[in-house]
Kinemage of the C-alpha trace (Angstrom):
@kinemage 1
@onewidth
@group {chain A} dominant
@subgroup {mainchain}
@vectorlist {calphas} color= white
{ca unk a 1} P -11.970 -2.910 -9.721
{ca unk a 2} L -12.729 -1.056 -6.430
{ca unk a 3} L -11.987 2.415 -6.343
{ca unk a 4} L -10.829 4.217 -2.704
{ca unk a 5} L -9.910 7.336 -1.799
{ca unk a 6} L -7.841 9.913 -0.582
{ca unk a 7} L -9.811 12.241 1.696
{ca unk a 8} L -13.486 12.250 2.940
{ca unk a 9} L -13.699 15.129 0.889
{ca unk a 10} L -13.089 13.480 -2.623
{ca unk a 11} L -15.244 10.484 -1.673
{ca unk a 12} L -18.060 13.061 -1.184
{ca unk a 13} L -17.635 14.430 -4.472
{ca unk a 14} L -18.101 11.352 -5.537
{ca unk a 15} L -20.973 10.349 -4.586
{ca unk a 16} L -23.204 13.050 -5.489
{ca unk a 17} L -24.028 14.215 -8.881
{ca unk a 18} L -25.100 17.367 -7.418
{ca unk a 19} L -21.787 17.983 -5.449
{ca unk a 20} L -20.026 17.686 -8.239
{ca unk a 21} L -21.914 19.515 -10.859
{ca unk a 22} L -21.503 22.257 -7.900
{ca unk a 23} L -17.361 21.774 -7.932
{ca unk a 24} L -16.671 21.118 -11.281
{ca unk a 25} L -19.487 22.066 -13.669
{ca unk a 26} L -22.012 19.604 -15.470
{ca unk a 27} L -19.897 18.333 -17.898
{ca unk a 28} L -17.076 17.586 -16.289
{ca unk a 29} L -18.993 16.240 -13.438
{ca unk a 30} L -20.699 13.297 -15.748
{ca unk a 31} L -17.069 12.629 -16.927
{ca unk a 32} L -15.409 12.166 -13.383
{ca unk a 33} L -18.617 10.058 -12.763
{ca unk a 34} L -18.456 8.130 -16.492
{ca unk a 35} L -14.750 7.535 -15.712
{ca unk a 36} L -14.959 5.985 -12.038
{ca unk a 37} L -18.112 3.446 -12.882
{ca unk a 38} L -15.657 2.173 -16.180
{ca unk a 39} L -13.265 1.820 -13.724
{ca unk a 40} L -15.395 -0.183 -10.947
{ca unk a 41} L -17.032 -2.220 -14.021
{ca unk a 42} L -13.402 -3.272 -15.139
{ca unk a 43} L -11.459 -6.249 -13.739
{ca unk a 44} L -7.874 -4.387 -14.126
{ca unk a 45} L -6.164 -1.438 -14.295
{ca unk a 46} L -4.777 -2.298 -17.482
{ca unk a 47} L -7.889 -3.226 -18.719
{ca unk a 48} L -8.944 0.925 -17.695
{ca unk a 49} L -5.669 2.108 -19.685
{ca unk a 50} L -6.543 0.302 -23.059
{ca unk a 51} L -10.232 1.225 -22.919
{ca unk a 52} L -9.061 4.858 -22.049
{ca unk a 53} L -6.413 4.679 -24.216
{ca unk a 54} L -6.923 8.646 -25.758
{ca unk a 55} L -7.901 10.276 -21.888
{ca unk a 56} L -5.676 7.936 -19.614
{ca unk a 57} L -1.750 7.621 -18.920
{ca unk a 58} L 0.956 6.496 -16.609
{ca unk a 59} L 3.033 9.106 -14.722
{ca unk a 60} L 6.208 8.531 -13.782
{ca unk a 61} L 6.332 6.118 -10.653
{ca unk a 62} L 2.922 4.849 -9.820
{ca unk a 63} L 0.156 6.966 -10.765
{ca unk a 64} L -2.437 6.935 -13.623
{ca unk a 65} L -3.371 10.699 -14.871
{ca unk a 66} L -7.384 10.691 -16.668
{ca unk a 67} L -8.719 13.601 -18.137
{ca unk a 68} L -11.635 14.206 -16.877
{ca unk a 69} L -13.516 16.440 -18.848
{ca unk a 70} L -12.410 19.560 -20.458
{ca unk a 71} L -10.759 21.104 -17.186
{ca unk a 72} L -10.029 18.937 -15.365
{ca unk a 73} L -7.662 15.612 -14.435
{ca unk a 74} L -7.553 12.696 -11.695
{ca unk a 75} L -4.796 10.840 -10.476
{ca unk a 76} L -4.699 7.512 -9.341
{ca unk a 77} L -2.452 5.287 -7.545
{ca unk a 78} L -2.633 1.342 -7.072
{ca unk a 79} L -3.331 0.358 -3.131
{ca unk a 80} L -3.213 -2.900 -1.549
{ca unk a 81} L -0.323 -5.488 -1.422
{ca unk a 82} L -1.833 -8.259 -3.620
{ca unk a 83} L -0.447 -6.400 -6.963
{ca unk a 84} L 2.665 -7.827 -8.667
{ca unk a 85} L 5.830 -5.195 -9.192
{ca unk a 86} L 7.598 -5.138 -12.577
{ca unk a 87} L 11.442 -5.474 -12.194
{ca unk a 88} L 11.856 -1.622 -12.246
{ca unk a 89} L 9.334 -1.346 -9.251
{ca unk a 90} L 6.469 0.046 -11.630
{ca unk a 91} L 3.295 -1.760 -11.185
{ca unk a 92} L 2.062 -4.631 -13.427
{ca unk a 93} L -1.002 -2.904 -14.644
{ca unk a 94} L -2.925 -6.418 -15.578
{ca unk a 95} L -2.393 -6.905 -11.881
{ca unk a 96} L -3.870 -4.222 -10.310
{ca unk a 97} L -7.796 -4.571 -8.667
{ca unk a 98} L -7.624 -1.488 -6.298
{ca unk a 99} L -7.380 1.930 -7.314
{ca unk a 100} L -7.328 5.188 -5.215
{ca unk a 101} L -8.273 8.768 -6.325
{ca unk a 102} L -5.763 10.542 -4.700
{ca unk a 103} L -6.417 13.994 -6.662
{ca unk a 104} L -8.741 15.940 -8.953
{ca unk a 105} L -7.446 19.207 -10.048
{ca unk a 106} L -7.279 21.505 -13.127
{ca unk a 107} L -4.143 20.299 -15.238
């Protein structure tokens, strides 16, 4: 999967260890990290939901809450048009390539 995001902000936490060690503390920092290359080494997001089966779940609508670490959680939100709808307008998860972290916060 590819994984996008929301602000320039979030993609530069991101990106650096360092920056986010500095925002969110070591260990939580390796998590967020952990949890976005699973994500990019996955094919689908459903694939992402049963291997994070204990840490990962869908919110109402079209989101995808992850703990990430011990403080904190990330939401995500399916992008692009290529994904297939469900009859009640929730994504098909085993459709699903592109991902975008939309918000990290303390739950």
């Amino acid at each position: 999967m590819i994984v996008s995001f929301e602000t320039p902000a979030l993609r530069s936490l991101c990106a650096s260890l360092d920056a986010a060690e500095r925002e969110l503390g070591a260990d939580d920092a390796r998590s967020l990290l952990t949890t976005l290359s699973d994500i990019e080494a996955l094919d689908t997001a459903n694939e992402f939901l049963e291997l994070a089966v204990d840490d990962a779940r869908v919110l109402s609508g079209n989101a995808i809450a992850v703990t990430v670490g011990r403080e904190h959680r990330a939401i995500l939100v399916p992008v692009g048009v290529r994904y297939q709808q469900r009859p009640d307008g929730s994504p098909d998860w085993s459709t699903v390539k592109y991902l975008k972290l939309t918000a990290l916060s303390r739950p």
